[in-house]
N, C-alpha and C positions, 0 to 999 in steps of 0.2 A: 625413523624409518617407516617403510608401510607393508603390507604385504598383499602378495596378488596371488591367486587364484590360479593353477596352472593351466595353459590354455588348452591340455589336449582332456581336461576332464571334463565331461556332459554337465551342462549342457555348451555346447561349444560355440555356439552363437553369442553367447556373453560374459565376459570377464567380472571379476571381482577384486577390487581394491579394498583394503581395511587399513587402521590405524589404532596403537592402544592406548586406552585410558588408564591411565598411572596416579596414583597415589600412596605417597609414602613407601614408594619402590615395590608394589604391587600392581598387576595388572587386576584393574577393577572389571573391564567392558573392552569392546572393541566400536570402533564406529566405522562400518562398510560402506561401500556404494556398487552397485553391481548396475552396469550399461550393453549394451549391444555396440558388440566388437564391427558390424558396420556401420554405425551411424556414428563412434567416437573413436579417429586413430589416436594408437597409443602415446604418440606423443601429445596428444593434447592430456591426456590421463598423466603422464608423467610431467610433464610441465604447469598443466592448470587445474587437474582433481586433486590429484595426490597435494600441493601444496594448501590448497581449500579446506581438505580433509583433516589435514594438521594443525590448520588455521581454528575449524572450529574446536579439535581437541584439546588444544589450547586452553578455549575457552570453557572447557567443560571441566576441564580441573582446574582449573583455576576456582569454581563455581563449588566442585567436591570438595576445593581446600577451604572456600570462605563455609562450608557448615561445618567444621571439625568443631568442637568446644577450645575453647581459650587453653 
């Protein structure tokens, strides 16, 4: 899942997208991205940020899991 920023709280000219970093069923971090609500409709954000976002969270625990010790 991701989560968005409500659009009627200041500053309202631009949205915020987040996604969390998880390990060992803990949220470690969050990874956001925060864009101007006219230069990105939302469906590009739900169809191509939001999946990107996830993409590299992905990759970041994956990266949290390869330091844990044996």
């Amino acid at each position: 899942g991701f989560a968005e920023r409500d659009p009627n709280v200041e500053p309202r000219n631009s949205g915020t997208i987040a996604v969390p970093i998880v390990a060992q069923g803990q949220v470690l971090a969050t990874l956001g991205l925060t864009y101007f609500r006219s230069a990105v409709p939302r469906a590009i954000v739900v169809e191509q940020l939001v999946p990107a976002l996830q993409e590299a969270r992905a990759h970041i625990e994956r990266s949290v899991e390869a330091l844990r010790p044996p």
